[in-house]
Backbone as XML, in Angstrom:
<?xml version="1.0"?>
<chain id="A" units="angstrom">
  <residue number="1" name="UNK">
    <atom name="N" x="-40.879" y="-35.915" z="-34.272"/>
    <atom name="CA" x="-41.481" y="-37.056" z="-33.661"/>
    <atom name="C" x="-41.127" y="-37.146" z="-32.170"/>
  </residue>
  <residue number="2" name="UNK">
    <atom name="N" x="-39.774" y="-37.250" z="-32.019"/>
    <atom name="CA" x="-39.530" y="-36.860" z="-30.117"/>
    <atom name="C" x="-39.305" y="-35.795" z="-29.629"/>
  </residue>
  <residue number="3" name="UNK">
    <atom name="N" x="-39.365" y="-34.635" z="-30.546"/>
    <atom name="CA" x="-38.927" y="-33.550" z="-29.876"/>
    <atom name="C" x="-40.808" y="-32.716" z="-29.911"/>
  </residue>
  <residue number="4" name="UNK">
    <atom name="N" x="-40.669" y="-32.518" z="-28.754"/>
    <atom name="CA" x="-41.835" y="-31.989" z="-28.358"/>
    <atom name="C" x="-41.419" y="-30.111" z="-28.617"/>
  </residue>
  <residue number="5" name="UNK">
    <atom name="N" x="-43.076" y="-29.660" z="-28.878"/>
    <atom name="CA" x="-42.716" y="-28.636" z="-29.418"/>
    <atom name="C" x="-42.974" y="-27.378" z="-28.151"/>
  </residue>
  <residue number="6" name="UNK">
    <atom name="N" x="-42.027" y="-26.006" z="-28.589"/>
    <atom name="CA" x="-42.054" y="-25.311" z="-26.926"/>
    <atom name="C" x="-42.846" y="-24.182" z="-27.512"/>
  </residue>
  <residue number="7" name="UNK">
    <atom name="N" x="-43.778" y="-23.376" z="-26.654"/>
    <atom name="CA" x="-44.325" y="-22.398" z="-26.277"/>
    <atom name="C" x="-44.280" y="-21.254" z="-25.184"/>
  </residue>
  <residue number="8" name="UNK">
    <atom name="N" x="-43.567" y="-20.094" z="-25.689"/>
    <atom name="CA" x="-43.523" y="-19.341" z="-25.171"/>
    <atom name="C" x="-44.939" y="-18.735" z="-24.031"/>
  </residue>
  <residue number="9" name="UNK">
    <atom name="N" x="-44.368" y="-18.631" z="-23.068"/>
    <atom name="CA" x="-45.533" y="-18.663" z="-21.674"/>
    <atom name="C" x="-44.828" y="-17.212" z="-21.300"/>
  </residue>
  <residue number="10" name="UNK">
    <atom name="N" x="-46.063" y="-16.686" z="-20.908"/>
    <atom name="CA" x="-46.471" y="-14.939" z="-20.609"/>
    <atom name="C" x="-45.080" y="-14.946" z="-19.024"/>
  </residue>
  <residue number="11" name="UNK">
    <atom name="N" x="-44.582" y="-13.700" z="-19.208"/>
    <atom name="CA" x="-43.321" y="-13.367" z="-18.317"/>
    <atom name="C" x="-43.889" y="-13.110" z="-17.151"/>
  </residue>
  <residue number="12" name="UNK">
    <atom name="N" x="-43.811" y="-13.387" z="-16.034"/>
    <atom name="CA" x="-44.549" y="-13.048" z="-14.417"/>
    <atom name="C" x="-44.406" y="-11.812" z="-14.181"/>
  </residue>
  <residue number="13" name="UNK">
    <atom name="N" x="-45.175" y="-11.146" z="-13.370"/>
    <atom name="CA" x="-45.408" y="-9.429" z="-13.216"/>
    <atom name="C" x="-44.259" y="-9.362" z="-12.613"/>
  </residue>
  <residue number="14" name="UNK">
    <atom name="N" x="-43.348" y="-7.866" z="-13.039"/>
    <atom name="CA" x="-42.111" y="-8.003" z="-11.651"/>
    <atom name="C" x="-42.820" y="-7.221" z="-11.060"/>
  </residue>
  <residue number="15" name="UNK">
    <atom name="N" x="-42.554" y="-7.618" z="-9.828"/>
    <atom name="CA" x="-42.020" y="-7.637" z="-8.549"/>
    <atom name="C" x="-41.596" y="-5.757" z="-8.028"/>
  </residue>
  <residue number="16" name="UNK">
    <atom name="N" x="-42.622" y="-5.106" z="-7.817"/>
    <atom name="CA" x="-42.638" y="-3.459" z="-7.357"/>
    <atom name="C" x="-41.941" y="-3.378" z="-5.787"/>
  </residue>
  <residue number="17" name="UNK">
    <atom name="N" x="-40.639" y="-3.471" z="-5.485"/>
    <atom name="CA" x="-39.729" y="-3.234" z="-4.507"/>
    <atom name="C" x="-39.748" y="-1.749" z="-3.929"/>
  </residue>
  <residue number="18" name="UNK">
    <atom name="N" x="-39.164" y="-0.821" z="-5.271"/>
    <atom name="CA" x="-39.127" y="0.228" z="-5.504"/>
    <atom name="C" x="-37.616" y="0.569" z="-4.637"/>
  </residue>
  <residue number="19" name="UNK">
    <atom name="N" x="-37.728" y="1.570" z="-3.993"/>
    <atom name="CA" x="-36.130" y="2.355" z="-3.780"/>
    <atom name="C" x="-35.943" y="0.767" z="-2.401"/>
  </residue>
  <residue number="20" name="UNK">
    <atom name="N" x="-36.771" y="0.075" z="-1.908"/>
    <atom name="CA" x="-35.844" y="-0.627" z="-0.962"/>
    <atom name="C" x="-35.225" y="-1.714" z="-1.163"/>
  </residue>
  <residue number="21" name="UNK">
    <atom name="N" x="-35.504" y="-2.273" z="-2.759"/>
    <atom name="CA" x="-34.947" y="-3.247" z="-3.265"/>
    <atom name="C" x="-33.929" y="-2.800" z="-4.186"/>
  </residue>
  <residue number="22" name="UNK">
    <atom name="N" x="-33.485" y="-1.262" z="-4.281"/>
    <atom name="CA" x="-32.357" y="-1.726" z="-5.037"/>
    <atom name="C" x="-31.126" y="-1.172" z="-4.218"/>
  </residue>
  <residue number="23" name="UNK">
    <atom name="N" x="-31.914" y="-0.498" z="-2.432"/>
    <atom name="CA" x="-30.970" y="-0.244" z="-1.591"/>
    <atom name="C" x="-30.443" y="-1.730" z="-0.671"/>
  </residue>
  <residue number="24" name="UNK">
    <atom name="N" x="-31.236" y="-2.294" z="-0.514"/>
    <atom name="CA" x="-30.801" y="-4.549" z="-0.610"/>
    <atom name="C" x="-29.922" y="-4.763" z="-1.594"/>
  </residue>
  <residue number="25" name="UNK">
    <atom name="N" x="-30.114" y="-4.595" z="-2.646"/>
    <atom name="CA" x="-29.155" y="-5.359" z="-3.623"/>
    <atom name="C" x="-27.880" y="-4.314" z="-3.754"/>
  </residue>
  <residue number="26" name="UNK">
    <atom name="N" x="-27.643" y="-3.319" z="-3.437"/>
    <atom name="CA" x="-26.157" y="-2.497" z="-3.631"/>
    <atom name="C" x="-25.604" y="-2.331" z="-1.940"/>
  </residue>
  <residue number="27" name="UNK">
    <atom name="N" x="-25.994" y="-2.999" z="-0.903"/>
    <atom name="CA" x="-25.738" y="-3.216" z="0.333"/>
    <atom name="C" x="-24.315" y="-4.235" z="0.348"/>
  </residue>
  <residue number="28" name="UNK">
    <atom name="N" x="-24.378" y="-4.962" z="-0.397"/>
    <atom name="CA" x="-23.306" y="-6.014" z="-0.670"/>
    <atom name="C" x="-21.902" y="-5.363" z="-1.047"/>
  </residue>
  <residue number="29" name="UNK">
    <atom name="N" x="-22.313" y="-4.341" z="-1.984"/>
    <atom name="CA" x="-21.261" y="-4.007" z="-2.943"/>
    <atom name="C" x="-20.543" y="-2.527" z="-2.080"/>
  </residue>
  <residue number="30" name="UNK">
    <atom name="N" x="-21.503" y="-1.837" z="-1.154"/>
    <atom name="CA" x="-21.077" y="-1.140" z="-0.470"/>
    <atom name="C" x="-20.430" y="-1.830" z="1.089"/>
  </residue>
  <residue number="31" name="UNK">
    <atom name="N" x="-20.508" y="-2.669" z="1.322"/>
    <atom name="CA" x="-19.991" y="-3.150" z="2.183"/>
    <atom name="C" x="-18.534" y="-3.842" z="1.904"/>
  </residue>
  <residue number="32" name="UNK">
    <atom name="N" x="-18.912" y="-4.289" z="0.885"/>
    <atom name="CA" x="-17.335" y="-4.893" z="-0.167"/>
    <atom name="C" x="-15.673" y="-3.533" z="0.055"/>
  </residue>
  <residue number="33" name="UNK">
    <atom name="N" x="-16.545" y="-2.819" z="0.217"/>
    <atom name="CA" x="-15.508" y="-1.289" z="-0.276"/>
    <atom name="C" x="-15.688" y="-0.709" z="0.908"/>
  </residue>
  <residue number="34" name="UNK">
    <atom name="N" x="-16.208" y="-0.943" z="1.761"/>
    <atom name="CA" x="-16.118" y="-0.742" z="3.332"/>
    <atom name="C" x="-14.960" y="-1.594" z="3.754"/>
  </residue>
  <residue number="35" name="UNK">
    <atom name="N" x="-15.256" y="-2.805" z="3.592"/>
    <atom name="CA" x="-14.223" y="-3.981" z="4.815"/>
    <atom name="C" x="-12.941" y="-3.736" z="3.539"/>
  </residue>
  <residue number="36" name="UNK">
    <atom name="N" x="-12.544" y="-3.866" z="1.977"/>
    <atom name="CA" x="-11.468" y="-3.421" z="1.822"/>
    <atom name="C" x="-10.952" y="-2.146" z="1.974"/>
  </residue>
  <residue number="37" name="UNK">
    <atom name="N" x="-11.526" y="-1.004" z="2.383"/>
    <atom name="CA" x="-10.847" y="0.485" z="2.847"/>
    <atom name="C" x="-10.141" y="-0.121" z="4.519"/>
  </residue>
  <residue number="38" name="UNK">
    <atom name="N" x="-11.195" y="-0.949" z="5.245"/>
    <atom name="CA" x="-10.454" y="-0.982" z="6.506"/>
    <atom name="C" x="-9.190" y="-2.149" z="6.451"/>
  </residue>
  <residue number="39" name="UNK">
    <atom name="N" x="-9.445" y="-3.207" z="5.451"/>
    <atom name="CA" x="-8.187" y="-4.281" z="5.146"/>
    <atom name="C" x="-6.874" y="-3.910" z="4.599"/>
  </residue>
  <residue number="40" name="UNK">
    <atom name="N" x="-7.440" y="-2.871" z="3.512"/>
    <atom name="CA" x="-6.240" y="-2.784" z="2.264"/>
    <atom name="C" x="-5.302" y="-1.472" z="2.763"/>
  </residue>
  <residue number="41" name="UNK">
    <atom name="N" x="-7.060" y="-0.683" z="2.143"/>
    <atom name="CA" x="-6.310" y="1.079" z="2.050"/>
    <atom name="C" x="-5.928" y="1.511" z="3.070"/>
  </residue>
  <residue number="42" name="UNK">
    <atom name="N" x="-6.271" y="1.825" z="4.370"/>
    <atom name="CA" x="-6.292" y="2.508" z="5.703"/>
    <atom name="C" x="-4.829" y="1.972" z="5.700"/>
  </residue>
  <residue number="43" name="UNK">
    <atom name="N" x="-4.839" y="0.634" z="6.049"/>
    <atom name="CA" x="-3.060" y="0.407" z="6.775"/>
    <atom name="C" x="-2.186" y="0.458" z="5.548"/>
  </residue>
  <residue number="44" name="UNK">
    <atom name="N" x="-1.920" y="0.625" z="4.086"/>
    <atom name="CA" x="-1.187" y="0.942" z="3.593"/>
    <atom name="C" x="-0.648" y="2.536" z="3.665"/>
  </residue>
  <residue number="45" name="UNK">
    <atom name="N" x="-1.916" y="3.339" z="3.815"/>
    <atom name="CA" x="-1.533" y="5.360" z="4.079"/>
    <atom name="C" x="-0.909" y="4.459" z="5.247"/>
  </residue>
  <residue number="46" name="UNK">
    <atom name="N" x="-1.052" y="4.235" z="6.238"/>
    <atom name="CA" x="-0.595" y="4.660" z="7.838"/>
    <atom name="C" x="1.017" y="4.325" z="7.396"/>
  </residue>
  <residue number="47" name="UNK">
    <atom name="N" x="1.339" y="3.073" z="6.641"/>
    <atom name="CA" x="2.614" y="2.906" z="6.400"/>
    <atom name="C" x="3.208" y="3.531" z="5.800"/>
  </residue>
  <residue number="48" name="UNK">
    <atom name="N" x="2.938" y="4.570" z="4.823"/>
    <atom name="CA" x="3.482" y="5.737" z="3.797"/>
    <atom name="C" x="3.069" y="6.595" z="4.953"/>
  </residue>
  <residue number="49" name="UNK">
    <atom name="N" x="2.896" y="6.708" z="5.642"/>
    <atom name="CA" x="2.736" y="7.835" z="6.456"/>
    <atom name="C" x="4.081" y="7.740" z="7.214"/>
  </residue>
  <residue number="50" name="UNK">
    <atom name="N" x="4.445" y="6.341" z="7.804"/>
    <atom name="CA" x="5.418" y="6.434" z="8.883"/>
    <atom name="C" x="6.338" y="6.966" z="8.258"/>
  </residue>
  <residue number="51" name="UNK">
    <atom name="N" x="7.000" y="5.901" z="6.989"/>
    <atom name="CA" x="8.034" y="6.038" z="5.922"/>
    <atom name="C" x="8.287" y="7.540" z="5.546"/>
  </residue>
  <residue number="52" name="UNK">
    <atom name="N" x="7.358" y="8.123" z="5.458"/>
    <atom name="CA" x="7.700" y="9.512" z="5.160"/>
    <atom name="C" x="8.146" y="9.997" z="6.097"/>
  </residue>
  <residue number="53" name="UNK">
    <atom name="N" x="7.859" y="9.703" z="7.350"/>
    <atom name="CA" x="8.711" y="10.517" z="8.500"/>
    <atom name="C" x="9.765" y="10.534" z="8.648"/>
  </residue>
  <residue number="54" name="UNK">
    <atom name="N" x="9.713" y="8.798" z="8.780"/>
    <atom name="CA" x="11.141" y="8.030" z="9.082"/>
    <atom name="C" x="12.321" y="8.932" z="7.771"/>
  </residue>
  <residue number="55" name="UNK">
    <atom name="N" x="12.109" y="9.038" z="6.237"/>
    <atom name="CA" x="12.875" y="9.948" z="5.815"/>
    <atom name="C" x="12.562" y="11.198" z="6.352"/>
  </residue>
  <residue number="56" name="UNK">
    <atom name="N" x="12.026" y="11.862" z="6.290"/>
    <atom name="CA" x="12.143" y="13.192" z="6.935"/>
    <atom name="C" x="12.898" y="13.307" z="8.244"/>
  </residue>
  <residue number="57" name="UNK">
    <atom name="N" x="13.094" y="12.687" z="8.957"/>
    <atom name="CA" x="14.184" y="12.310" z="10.674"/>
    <atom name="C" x="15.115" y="12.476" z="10.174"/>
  </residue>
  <residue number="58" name="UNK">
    <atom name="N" x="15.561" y="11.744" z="8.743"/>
    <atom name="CA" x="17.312" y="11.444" z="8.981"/>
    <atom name="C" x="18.306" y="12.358" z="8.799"/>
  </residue>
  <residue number="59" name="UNK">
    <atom name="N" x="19.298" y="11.913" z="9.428"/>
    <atom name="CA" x="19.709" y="12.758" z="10.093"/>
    <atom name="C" x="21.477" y="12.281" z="9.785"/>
  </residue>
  <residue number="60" name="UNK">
    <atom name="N" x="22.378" y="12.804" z="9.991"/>
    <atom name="CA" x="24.060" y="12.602" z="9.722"/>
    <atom name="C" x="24.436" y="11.563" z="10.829"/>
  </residue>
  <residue number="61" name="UNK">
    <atom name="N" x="24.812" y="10.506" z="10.536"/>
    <atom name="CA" x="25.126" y="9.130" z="11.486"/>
    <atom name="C" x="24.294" y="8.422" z="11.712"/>
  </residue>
  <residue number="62" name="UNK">
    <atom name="N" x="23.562" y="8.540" z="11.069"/>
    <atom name="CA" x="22.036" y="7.334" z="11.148"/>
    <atom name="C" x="22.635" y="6.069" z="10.511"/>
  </residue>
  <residue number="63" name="UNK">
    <atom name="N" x="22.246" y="5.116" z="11.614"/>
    <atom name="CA" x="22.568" y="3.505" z="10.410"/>
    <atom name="C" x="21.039" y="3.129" z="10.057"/>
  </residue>
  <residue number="64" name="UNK">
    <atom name="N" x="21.704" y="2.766" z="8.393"/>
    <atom name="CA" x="20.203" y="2.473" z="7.907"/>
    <atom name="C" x="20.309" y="1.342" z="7.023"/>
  </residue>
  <residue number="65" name="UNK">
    <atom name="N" x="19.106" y="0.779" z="6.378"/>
    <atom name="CA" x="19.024" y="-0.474" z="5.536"/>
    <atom name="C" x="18.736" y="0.359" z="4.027"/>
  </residue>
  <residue number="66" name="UNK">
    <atom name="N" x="18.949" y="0.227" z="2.847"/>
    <atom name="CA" x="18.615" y="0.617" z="1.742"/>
    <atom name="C" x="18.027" y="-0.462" z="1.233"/>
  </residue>
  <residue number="67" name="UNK">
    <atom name="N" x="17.513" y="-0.043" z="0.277"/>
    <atom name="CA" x="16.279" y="-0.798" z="-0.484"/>
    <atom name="C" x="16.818" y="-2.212" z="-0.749"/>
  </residue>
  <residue number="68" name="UNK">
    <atom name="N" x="18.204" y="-2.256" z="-1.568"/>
    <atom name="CA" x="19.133" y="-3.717" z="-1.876"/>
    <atom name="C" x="19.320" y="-4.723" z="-0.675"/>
  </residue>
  <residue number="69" name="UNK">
    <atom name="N" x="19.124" y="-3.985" z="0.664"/>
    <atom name="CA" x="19.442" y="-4.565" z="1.602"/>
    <atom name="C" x="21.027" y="-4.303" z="2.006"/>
  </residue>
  <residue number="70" name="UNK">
    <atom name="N" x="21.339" y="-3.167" z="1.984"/>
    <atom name="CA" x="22.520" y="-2.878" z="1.848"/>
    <atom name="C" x="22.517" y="-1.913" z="3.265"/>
  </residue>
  <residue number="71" name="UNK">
    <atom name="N" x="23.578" y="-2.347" z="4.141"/>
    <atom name="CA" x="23.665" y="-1.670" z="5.237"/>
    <atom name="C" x="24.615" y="-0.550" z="5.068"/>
  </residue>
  <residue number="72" name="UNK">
    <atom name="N" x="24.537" y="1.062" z="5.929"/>
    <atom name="CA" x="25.486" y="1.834" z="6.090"/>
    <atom name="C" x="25.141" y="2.856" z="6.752"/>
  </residue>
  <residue number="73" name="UNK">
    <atom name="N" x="25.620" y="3.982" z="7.024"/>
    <atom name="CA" x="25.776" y="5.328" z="7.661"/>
    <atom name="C" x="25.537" y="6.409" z="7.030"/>
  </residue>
  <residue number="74" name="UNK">
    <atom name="N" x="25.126" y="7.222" z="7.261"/>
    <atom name="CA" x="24.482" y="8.509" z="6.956"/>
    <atom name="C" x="25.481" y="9.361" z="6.563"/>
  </residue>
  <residue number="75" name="UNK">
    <atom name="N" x="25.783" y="9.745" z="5.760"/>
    <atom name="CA" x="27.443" y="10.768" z="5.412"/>
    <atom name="C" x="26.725" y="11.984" z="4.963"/>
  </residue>
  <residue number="76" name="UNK">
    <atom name="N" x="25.824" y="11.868" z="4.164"/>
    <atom name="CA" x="25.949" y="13.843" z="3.788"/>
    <atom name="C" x="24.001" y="13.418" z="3.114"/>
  </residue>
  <residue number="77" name="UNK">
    <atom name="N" x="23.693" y="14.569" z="3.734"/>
    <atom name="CA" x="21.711" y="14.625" z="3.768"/>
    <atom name="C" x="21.745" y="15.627" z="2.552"/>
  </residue>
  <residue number="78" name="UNK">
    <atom name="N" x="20.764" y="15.414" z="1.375"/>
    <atom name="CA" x="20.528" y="16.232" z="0.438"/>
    <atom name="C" x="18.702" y="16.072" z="0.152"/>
  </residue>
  <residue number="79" name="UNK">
    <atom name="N" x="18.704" y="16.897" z="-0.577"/>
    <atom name="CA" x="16.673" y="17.359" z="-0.478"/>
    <atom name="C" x="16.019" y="15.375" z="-1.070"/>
  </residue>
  <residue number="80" name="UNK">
    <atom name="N" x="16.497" y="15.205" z="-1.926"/>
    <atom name="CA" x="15.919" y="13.936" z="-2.334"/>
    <atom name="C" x="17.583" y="12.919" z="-2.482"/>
  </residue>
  <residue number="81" name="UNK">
    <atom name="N" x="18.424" y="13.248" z="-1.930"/>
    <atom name="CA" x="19.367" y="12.003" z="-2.037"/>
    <atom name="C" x="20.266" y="12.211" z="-0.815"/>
  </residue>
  <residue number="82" name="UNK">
    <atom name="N" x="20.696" y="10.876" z="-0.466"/>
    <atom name="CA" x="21.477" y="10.641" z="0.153"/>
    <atom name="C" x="22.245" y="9.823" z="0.198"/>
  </residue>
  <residue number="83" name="UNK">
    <atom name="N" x="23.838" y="10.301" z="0.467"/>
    <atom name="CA" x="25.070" y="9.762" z="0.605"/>
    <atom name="C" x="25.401" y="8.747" z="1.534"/>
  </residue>
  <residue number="84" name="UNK">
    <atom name="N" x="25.498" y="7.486" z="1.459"/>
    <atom name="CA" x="25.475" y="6.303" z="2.289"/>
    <atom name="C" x="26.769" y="5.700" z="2.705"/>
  </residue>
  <residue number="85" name="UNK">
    <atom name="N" x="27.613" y="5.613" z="3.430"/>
    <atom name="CA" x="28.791" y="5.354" z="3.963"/>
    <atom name="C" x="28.468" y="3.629" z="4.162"/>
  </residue>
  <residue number="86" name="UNK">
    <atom name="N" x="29.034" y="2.965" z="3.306"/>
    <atom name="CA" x="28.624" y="1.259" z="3.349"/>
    <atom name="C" x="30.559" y="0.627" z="3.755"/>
  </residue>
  <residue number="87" name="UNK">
    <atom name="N" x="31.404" y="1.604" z="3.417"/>
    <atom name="CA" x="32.511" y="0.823" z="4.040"/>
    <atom name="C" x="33.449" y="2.305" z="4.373"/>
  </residue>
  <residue number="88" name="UNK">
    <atom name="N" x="34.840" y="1.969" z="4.556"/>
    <atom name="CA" x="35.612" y="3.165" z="4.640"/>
    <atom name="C" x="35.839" y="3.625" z="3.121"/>
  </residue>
  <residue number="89" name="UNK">
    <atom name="N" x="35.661" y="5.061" z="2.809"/>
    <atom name="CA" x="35.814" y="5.662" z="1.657"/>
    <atom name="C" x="35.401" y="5.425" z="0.616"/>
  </residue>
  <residue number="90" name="UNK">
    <atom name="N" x="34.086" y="4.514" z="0.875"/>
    <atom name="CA" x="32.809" y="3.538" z="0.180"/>
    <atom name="C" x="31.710" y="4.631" z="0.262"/>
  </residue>
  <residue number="91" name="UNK">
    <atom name="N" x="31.123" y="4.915" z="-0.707"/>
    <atom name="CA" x="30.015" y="5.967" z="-0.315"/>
    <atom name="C" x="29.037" y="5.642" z="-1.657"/>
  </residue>
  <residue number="92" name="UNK">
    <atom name="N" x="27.842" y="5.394" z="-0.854"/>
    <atom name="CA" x="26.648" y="5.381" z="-2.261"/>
    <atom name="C" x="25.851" y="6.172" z="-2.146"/>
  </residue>
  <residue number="93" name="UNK">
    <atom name="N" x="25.321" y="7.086" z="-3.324"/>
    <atom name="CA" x="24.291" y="7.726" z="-3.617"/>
    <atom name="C" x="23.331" y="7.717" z="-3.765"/>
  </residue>
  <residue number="94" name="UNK">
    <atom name="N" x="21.813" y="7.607" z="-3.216"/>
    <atom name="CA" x="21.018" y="7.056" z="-3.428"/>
    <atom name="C" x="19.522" y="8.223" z="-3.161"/>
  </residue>
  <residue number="95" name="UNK">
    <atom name="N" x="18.685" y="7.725" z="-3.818"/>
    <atom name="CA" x="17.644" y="8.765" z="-3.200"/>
    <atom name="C" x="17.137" y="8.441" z="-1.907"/>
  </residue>
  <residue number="96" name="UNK">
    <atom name="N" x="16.482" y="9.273" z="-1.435"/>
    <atom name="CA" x="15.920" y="9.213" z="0.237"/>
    <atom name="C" x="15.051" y="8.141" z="0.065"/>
  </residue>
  <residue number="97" name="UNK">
    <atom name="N" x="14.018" y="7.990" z="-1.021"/>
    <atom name="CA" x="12.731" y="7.286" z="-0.521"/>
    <atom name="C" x="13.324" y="5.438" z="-0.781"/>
  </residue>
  <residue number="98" name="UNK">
    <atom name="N" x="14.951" y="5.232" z="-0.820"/>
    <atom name="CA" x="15.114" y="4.328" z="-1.162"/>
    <atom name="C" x="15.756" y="3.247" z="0.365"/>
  </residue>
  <residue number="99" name="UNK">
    <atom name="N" x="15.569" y="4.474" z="1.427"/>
    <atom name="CA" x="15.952" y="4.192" z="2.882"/>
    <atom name="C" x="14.781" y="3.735" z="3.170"/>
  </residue>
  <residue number="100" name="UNK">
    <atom name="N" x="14.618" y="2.233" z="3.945"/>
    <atom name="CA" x="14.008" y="1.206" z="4.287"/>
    <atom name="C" x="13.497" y="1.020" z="5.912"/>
  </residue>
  <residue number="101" name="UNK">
    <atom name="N" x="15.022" y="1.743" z="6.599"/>
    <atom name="CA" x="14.859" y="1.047" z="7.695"/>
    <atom name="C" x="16.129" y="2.021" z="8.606"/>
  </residue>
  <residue number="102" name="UNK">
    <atom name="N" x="15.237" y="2.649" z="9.427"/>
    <atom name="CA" x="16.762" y="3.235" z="10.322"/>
    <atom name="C" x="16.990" y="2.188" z="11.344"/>
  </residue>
  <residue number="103" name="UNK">
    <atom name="N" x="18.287" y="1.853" z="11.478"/>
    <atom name="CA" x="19.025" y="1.025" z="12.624"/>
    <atom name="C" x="19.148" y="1.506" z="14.004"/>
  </residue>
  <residue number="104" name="UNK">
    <atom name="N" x="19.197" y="0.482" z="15.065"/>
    <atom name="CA" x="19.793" y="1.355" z="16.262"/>
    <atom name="C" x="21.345" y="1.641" z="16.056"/>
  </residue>
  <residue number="105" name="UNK">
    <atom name="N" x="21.469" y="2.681" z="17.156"/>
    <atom name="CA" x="23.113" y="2.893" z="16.584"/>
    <atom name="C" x="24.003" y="1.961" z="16.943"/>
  </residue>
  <residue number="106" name="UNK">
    <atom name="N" x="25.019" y="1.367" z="16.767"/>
    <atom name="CA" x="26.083" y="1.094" z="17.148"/>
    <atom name="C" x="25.683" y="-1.015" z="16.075"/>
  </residue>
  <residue number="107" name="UNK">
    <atom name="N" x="24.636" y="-0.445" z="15.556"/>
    <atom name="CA" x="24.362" y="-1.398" z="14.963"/>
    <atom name="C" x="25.207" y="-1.982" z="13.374"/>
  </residue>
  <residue number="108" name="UNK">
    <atom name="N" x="25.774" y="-1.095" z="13.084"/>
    <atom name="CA" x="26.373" y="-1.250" z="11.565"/>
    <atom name="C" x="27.884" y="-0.686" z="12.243"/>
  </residue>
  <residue number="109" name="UNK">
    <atom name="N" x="28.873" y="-1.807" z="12.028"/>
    <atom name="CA" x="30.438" y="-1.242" z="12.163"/>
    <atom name="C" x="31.491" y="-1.333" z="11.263"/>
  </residue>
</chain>
């Protein structure tokens, strides 16, 4: 009695774009992955880029920061670890990629 009854009505012709409407609609999504390669990705390599150097430099008497935040001196260089001088006759072992930060010298006493 109030509910009126529905009829399905014929679907409208689509719409023949062809290759330039579906190079419009994936313009968005390629641009998406454009501006995050130049936001995200690009400056995270450049920073694994430095970091890798910065270990590759070090060198015997380097003051450096370790990952804990733990300050000390460079005592003995090995292929993936290094020996960290944090007090007198204090020495920690640690791997290379766990060096953060080389110091200027005369900075850690």
């Amino acid at each position: 009695m109030f509910i009126s009854q529905a009829f399905a009505q014929a679907a409208p012709a689509a719409a023949t774009g062809g290759a330039e409407s579906t190079l419009f609609s994936l313009l968005p999504l390629v641009l998406m992955f454009v501006v995050l390669y130049f936001i995200m990705i690009r400056p995270q390599m450049k920073k694994q880029k430095e970091h890798k150097a910065m270990i590759e430099a070090l060198a015997k008497g380097d003051e450096v920061v370790i990952a804990g935040g733990v300050l000390g001196r460079v005592a003995k260089l090995g292929d993936s670890y290094v020996h960290v001088e944090v007090a007198n006759n204090v020495e920690l072992q640690v791997q290379r990629v766990s060096v953060v930060q080389v110091l200027p010298k005369g900075t850690f006493k």
